[in-house]
N, C-alpha and C positions, 0 to 999 in steps of 0.2 A: 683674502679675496675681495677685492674692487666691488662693492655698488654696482658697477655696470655687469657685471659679471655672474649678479644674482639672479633668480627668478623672482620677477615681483607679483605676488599672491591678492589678489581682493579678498579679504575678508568680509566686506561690509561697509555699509553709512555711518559717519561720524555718528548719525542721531541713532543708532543702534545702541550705542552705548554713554548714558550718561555721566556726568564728573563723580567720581568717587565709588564706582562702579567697576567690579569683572565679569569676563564671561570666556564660555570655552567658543574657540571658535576653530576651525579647520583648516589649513591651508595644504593642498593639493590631499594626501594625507596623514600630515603633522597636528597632531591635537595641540593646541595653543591657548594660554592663558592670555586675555589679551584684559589689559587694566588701564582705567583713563584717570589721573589723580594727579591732582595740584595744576591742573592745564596739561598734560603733557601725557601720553600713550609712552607704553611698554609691553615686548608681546616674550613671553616668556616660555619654556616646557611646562605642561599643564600639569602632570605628573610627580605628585608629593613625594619627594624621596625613601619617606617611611614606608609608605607600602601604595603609592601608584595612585593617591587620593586626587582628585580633579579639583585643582584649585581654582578653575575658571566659574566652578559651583558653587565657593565659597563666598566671602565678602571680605570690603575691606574694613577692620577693627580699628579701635584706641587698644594700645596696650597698656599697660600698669606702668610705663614708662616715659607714658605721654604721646608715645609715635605711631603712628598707622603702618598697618600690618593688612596683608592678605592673609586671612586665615585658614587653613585645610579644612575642609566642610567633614573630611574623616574623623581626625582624631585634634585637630588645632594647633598644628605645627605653624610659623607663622614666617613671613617673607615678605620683605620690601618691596612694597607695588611697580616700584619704578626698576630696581637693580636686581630682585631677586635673592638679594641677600637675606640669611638668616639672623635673628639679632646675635648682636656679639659683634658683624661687621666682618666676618668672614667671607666675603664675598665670592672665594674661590671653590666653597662649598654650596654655594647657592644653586640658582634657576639656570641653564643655560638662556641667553635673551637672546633675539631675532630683530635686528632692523626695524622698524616701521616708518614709513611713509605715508600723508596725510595729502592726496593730491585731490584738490576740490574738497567733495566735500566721500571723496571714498579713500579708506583704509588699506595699504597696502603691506603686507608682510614681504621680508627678504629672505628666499632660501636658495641653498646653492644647489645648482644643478642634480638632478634626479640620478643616482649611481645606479646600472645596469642591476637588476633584482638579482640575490644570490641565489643559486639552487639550493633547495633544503630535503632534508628528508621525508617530508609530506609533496613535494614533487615528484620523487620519486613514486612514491606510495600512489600517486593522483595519474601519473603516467601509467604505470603499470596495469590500475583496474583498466583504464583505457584501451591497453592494449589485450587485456583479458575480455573485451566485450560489454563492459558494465557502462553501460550508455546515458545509465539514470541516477539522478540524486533526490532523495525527498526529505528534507529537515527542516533544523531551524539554527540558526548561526547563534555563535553565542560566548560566552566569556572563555570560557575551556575547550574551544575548539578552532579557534581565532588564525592559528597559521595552516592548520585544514583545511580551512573553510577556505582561501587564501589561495592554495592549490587547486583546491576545487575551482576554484573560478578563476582559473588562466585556462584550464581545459575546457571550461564551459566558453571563456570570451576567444576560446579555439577554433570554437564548435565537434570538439569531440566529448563531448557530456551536454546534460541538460537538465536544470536544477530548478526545484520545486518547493519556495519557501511554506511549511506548512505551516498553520496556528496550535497546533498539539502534533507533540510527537509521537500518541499513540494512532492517529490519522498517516504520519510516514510510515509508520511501519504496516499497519493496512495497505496500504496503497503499493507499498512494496511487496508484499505477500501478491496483493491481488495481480501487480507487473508480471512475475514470477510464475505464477499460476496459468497465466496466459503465454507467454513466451517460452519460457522454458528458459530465461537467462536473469539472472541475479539482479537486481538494482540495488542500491544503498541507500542507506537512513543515515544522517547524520544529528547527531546531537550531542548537547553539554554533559559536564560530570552529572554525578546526582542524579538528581527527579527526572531531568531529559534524558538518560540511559534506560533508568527505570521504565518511565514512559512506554518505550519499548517495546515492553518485554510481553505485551498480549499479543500483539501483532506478530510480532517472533516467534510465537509457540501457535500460533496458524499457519505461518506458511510453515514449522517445522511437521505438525501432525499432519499436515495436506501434502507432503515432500513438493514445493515449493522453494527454490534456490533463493537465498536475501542473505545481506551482508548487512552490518549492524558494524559503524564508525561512531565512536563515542567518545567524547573528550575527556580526560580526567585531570585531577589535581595536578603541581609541578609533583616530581621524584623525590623531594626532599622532604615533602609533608606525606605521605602515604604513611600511612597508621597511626598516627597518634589523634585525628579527631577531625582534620582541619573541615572550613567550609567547603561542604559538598563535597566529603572523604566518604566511599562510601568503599568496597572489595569488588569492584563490576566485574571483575574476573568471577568472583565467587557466585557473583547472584546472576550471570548469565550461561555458570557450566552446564546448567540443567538442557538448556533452551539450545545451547548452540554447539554443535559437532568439533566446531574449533573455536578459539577462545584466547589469544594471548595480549599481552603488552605489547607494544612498541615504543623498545628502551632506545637509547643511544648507542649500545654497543650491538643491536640488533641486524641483521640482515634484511633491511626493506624491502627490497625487491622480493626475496625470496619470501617472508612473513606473506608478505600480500598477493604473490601467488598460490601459496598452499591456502590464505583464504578464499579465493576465489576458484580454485580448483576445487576445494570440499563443497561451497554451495553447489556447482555446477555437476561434479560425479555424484553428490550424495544427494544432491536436492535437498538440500539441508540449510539451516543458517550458519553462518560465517561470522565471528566477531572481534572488531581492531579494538583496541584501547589507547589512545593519543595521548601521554601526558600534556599538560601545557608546556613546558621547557624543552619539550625533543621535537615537537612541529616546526621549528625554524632552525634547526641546526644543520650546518651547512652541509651538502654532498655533493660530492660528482661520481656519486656510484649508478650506473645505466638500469632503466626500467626492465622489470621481468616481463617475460612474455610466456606465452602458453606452447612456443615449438618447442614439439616434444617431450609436452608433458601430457600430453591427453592420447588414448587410443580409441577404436572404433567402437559402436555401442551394440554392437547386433548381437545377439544370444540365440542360436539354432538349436530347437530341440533334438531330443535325442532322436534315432529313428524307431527305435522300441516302445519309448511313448508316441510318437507319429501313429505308428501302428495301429496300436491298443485305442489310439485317440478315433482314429478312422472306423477299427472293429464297431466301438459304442455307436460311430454316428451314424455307419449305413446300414446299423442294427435298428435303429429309433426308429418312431413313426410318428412320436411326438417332441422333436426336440426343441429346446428353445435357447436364444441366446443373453444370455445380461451380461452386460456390458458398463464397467465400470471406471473409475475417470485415471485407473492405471492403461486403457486402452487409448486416452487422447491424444496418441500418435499413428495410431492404427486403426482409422474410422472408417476410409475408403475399405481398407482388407478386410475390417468384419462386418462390413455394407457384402461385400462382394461375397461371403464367404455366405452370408443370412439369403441372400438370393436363389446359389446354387444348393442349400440344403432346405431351402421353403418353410425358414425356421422364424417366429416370432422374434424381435427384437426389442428385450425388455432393460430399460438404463437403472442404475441406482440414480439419487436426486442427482450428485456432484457427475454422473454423468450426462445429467437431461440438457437435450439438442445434439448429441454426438451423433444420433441419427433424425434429421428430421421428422416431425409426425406426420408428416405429407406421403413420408414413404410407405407403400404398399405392406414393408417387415415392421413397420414400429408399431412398437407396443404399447409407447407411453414411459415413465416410470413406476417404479414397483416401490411398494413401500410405503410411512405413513405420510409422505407428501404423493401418494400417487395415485394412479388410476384405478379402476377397477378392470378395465380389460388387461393391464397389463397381470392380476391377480388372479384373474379367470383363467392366463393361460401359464400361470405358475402350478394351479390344480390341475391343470388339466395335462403335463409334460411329462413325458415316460425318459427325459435326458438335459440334465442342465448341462451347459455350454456357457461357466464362467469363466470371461477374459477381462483382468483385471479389474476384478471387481474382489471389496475385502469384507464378505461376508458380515458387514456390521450388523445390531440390532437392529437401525432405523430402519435397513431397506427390508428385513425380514424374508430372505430367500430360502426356500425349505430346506432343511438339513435332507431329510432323508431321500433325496433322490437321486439313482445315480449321477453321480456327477464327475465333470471335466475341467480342472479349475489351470487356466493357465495365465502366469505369469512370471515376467522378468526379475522378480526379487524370490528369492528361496524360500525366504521366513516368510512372507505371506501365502504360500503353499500351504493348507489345512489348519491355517493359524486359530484357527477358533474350534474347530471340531475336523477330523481326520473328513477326506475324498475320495472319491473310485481310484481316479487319475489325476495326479499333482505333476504337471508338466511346466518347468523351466525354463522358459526360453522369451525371445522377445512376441509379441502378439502377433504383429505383422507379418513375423517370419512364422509364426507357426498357420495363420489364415492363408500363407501362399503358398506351404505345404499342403494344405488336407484339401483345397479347395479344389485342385482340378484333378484330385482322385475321388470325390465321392458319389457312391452310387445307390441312391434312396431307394428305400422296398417300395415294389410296383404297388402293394395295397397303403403306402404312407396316406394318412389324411389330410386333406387341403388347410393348412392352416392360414394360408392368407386369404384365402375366400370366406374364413372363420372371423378373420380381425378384421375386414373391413364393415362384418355385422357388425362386430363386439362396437368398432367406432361411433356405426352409426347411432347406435341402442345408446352409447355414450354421449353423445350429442344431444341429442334429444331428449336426456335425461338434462344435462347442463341448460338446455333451451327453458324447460320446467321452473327451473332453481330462478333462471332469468325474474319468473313471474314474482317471487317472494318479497313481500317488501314489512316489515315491522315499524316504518316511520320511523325508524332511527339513523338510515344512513344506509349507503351503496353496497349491494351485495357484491362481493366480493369475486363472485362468474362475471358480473356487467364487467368490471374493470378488464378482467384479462381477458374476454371477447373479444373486445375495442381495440386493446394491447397487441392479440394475437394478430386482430387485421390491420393496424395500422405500422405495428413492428417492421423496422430493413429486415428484409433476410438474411443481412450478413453485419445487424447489430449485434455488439458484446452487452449482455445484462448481466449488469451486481445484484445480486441481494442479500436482504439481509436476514435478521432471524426475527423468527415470529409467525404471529397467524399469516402475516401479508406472503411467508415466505412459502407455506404449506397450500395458501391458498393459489398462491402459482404454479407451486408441482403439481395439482392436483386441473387447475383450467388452463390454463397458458399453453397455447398449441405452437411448438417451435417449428419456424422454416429453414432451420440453419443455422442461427442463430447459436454463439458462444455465447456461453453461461459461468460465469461465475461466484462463487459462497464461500462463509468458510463452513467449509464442512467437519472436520471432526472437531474441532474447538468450539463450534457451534455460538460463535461472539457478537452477541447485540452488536450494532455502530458499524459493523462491516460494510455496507453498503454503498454510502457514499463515499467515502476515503479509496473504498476498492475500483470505483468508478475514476474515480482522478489518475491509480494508479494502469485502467487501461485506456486511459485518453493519453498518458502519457506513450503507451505503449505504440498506440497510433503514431505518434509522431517519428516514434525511433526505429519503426519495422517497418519496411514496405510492403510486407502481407497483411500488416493492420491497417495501411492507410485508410483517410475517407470513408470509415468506417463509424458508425454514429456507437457509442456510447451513453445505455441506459439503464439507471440504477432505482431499485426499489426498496424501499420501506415501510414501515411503522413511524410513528408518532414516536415510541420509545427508541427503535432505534436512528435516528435523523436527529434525535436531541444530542445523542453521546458527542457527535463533532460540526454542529451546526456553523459555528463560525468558520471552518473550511468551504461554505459554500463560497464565501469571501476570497478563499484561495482559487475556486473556479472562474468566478470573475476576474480576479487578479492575473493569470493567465490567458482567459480566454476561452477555457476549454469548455468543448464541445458535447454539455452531457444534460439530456434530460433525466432528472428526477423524480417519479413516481411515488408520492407519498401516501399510503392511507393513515390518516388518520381517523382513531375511533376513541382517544382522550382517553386510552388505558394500556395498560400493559397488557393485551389479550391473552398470549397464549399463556399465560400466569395465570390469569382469572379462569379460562378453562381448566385447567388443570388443578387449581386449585377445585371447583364444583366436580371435576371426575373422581379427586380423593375423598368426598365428602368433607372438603374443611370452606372453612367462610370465604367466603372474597375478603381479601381484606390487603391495602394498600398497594392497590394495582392502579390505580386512578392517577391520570396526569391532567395538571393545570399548564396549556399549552399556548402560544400565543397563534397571532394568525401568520403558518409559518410560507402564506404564499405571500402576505405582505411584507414578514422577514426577507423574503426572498429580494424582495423589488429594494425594499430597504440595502440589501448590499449591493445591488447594481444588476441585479439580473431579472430572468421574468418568471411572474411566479401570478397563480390563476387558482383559485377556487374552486371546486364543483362540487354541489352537494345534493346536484340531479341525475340520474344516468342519463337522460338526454344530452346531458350537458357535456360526457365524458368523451363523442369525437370530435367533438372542436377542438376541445379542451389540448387531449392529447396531441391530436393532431398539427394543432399552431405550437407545441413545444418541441413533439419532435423535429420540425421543419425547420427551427429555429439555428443558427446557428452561435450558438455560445451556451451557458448556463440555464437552464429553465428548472423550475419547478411548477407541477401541478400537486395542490393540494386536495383530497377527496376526501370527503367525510363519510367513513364508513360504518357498518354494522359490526358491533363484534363478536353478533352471533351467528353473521349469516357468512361464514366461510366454507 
C-alpha cells in the first residue's frame, strides 16, 4: 500500500521526544513504540512478544555487544530502535514498524485504513442485555475485561446503555443494588479478574438478601491459565455460588445469547443476582450469532388468592374493631391498593423501616414506622390492635411486630408465609390483587373505634414531644431531631433518599416526616458505605426511567459510613449527577459506641480522625458547607438541595443526642 493511501496519525512534537529516547504513543487506537536514535524516528508495535511488555516504557541500552538496544521494561528482551530487530538480526522475527513522517516540527505515523470492527461474542452478550432492558452499567474497565468493556461502549456510543466509571467496585455494586431496588430492573457491574470481582461481592449479597434484581459481569484470566496459580487466578465461579442464583462462564463453545438471557431472566423473575464470567481470550472471538431477546420468555406476574382465604381474610377483618395494617417493602408495588384498602377499613397504617414513605406521614392512616428505627405511635397502635394485617412484610427482629396476635400475613412468595413463627391466615397471592379483592366487601362493626381520630392525637403528642428534644443541647454538636426537621420541611416530595447504617440512620426512622418520598437502605445486609454509592445508583435511575425523571436525589450518612467510598464523590462530579449529601458527622462510630455502653463493655476504638469532609467536598469539584449550628441547618440544606449537581452538607453532630 502507497503513502498516499495511508492514514497519517499525529502523534506529537518532535520536542516530545528527545535523541536517544522512547515512548508509548497512540495513533487512532494502535499502541506504538515510538524511538528517536542516531537522528532518525522509528515507530514500531509497542508489544513485547514474550508476554505484551510495553516497550514504549522502557529505554534505550548499551548491550554487552557494544550496540544499542531498546529494552523490555518487563523482563529485558531487547530490539533495534530503528528496525525492531532482535539481536541475531533476524529481522523477520522482530517489531512490526509503521512509516513515520516528520512534517514541521509534528510527528506523523502511517496506518492503513481503519477495517469495519468484527462482531465478537461480547457484542452479542452487550446486545442482548440491551434488548433485555439493562439500561445501566457501573464499573471500572480494566486489563481482564478489555473487549467487554469494548461492547459496552458501542451500545452506550448507541445510546442504548449508560455507563458509570466507578473508583471502587464495591461502590458499583451499591449503586447497582440500590438501581435495582428502586426500579425493579437489573443494572450491571462490570469489573476485572481477582480483587475487582471480589470487590463485588457485598454489594451483591444486598441486593440478593433485599430480592433486588443486579447482574455482576466480571473478567477473568485467558482459558488456558485457569487453575494453576496464574496473576489474578482466582475460581469466581466458586466464590460467587453463594451470592448469585446463576453463575456461569462464558467459554467459546458457549451459547451467548442464550447464557445472557437466562442471566438476566433469573435477576429479573427471581430478584436475585445474575453472574457472567468473561475470560480474556473469548471477549473478541468472532460471531454472527443474533442477540437474545426476552419474547417469550417471561409470563404475567399476578398471583390471585385463593377465594377461601379471601373469605377467611374478610371473616377476621369485619370481625375487628382494632385492626391495623404494616406494610412492608414486599408491598412496593401495591401502595395505592393498601392506601385504599387502610381507608375503607379505618385501619392504622404501620411500615417496617425498608418500608418507610410507602405511605406518606401526611396521610390521615399513617402510623410512622414500627420498630427500633421507629415511632412511638406507631407502637401504641401495635398494643393496642385486636387484628394484624401483614402485607409484605417478613416479620424480622428489627421491626418487632407482635407474634401473638391474630394475624393476616399476605404475600406473593410461599416461603415467607409464617416464615419465622406459624399465622391465623397465610394467604398467597400478589398484595394488590388481594387489597382489590377484600376492599369493596368490607363491612366494619357499627361499635369499631375511631382509630384515625386516635392517630392524629398519637401524632400530635408525637410532635410535641420531638419539639422538646428540639431544646437539648450538650455543646457537642446538632441534635439529631433539628436535622430531619429541617430535612422533613425542606425535602421534594417526590425525592428518592439513601441511607445508610448507623445512629444517622435510626435517627431518621425515628424524626424524618415522609411526604412521598422513595426511600432507600440496605436493609437486611445492614452495610456501612451504602449511602452514597446507592445514591449515584438512583440518580442513574433518574436518567433511564421516565417515572424517575427530575426527581432530586438525596442521600445520608455518618462520618463512618461516607469514609467507605469517599472518592466516589469524584464520580458524582464526574458526571454530573444531581445528589445532595447529608452527612452527620460526630468523629465516631456511634452506633458501636452505644451498643457497646448498652452491653456494659468499654467504648473502645469507635473514634474516627476525620478530615473537613465539606472541604473534601469542594476539593473534588463540588459544593460542600459546614454547619455546626442548628440555625445554620436551613440555609445550609436548603442552598444544596436547590443546587443542581453534587453537594455535600457537613453537620457536626451529638452522638448522644439521637
Amino acid at each position: 500500500m502507497s503513502d498516499q493511501d495511508l492514514d497519517w496519525i499525529s502523534v506529537g512534537q518532535v520536542d516530545d521526544l528527545p535523541e536517544g529516547r522512547v515512548k508509548t504513543v497512540t495513533a487512532r487506537t494502535v499502541s506504538i513504540c515510538l524511538s528517536h536514535f542516531d537522528g532518525q524516528w522509528a515507530a514500531m508495535d509497542n508489544h513485547c512478544p514474550h508476554q505484551g511488555g510495553p516497550l514504549g516504557e522502557g529505554s534505550i541500552e548499551t548491550g554487552s555487544d557494544g550496540r544499542c538496544w531498546i529494552r523490555c521494561p518487563w523482563h529485558g528482551w531487547d530490539f533495534d530502535p530503528l528496525t525492531g530487530a532482535p539481536p541475531g538480526g533476524h529481522e523477520d522475527t522482530g517489531q512490526r514498524l509503521y512509516p513515520v513522517e516528520i512534517r514541521g516540527e509534528e510527528i506523523f505515523i502511517g496506518l492503513e485504513p481503519e477495517p469495519d470492527r468484527a462482531r465478537t461474542t461480547t457484542d452479542v452478550i452487550a446486545e442482548t442485555l440491551v434488548n433485555w432492558g439493562v439500561r445501566r452499567v457501573f464499573g471500572m474497565v480494566g486489563h481482564s475485561n478489555l473487549g467487554l468493556a469494548d461492547a459496552i461502549r458501542l451500545r452506550t456510543e448507541a445510546g442504548e446503555m449508560g455507563y458509570i466509571g466507578v473508583r471502587h467496585e464495591g461502590a458499583a455494586a451499591f449503586a447497582a443494588s440500590a438501581y435495582g431496588k428502586l426500579t425493579g430492573r437489573p443494572a450491571a457491574c462490570l469489573t476485572i479478574a481477582g480483587p475487582g470481582a471480589t470487590n463485588l461481592i457485598t454489594g451483591m449479597w444486598d441486593a440478593k438478601v433485599d430480592r433486588a434484581p443486579a447482574l455482576a459481569l466480571t473478567g477473568q484470566v485467558q482459558t488456558q491459565v485457569f487453575g494453576p496459580g496464574a496473576f489474578q487466578d482466582i475460581d469466581l465461579k466458586s466464590a460467587f455460588d453463594a451470592v448469585a442464583r446463576f453463575s456461569q462462564p462464558v467459554l467459546s463453545t458457549s451459547n451467548h445469547a442464550e447464557l445472557t438471557s437466562l442471566a438476566c431472566k433469573t435477576a429479573i423473575v427471581e430478584r436475585d443476582v445474575a453472574h457472567l464470567i468473561f475470560p480474556d481470550d473469548i471477549q473478541t472471538l468472532p460471531s454472527d450469532a443474533p442477540a437474545g431477546k426476552p419474547d417469550g420468555r417471561m409470563g404475567g406476574t399476578g398471583v390471585t388468592p385463593s377465594p377461601d382465604d379471601l373469605d377467611r381474610a374478610l371473616q377476621m377483618m369485619n370481625a375487628a374493631k382494632r385492626p391495623i395494617i404494616v406494610i412492608g417493602y414486599g408491598a412496593v408495588d401495591a401502595r395505592a391498593e393498601v392506601i385504599a384498602l387502610a381507608e375503607a377499613l379505618g385501619a392504622p397504617v404501620l411500615t417496617t423501616f425498608k418500608a418507610k414513605g410507602f405511605i406518606p406521614d401526611t396521610h390521615p392512616n399513617a402510623a410512622g414506622v414500627l420498630g427500633r428505627s421507629g415511632t412511638p405511635i406507631a407502637s401504641w397502635f401495635m398494643n393496642e390492635a385486636d387484628l394484624l394485617i401483614a402485607l409484605g412484610s417478613s416479620f424480622s427482629n428489627h421491626t418487632g411486630i407482635e407474634k401473638s396476635l391474630p394475624t393476616i400475613q399476605v404475600d406473593f412468595e410461599r416461603m415467607q408465609l409464617g416464615r419465622f413463627h406459624p399465622v391465623t391466615l397465610p394467604v398467597w397471592g400478589e398484595i394488590g390483587a388481594f387489597c382489590d379483592a377484600v376492599t369493596p366487601r368490607l363491612a366494619r362493626p357499627a361499635d369499631a373505634g375511631d382509630q384515625i381520630g386516635e392517630l392524629a392525637e398519637r401524632w400530635r403528642i408525637w410532635r410535641e414531644e420531638k419539639d422538646t428534644r428540639l431544646q437539648e443541647d450538650q455543646g457537642r454538636g446538632i441534635h439529631s431531631a433539628a436535622i430531619f426537621k429541617v430535612l422533613s420541611d425542606l425535602c421534594p416530595e417526590d425525592a428518592i433518599i439513601a441511607v445508610d447504617v448507623g445512629n444517622n440512620t435510626y435517627s431518621f426512622g425515628r424524626y424524618f416526616e415522609t411526604g412521598g418520598q422513595r426511600v432507600l437502605m440496605s436493609g437486611y445486609l445492614g452495610s456501612i458505605g451504602f449511602g452514597f454509592p446507592a445514591a449515584m445508583g438512583a440518580w442513574a435511575a433518574t436518567q433511564d426511567f421516565e417515572a424517575f425523571a427530575g426527581r432530586k436525589v438525596i442521600s445520608i450518612s455518618g462520618d463512618g459510613g461516607f469514609g467507605q467510598y469517599p472518592m466516589d464523590f469524584t464520580t458524582a462530579v464526574k458526571y454530573g449527577m444531581d445528589i445532595t449529601h447529608i452527612l452527620l458527622n460526630n468523629s465516631q462510630l456511634g452506633k458501636i459506641s452505644k451498643e457497646q455502653r448498652a452491653g456494659e463493655w468499654p467504648v473502645w476504638e469507635t473514634s474516627l480522625h476525620n478530615p473537613s469532609f465539606s472541604a473534601f467536598a469542594r476539593l473534588c469539584g463540588g459544593h460542600g458547607v459546614r454547619v455546626t449550628e442548628a440555625a445554620g441547618l436551613e440555609a445550609a440544606i436548603g442552598e444544596a438541595i436547590a443546587r443542581d449537581g453534587p453537594a455535600l452538607v457537613e453537620i457536626i453532630t451529638d452522638p448522644d443526642l439521637v
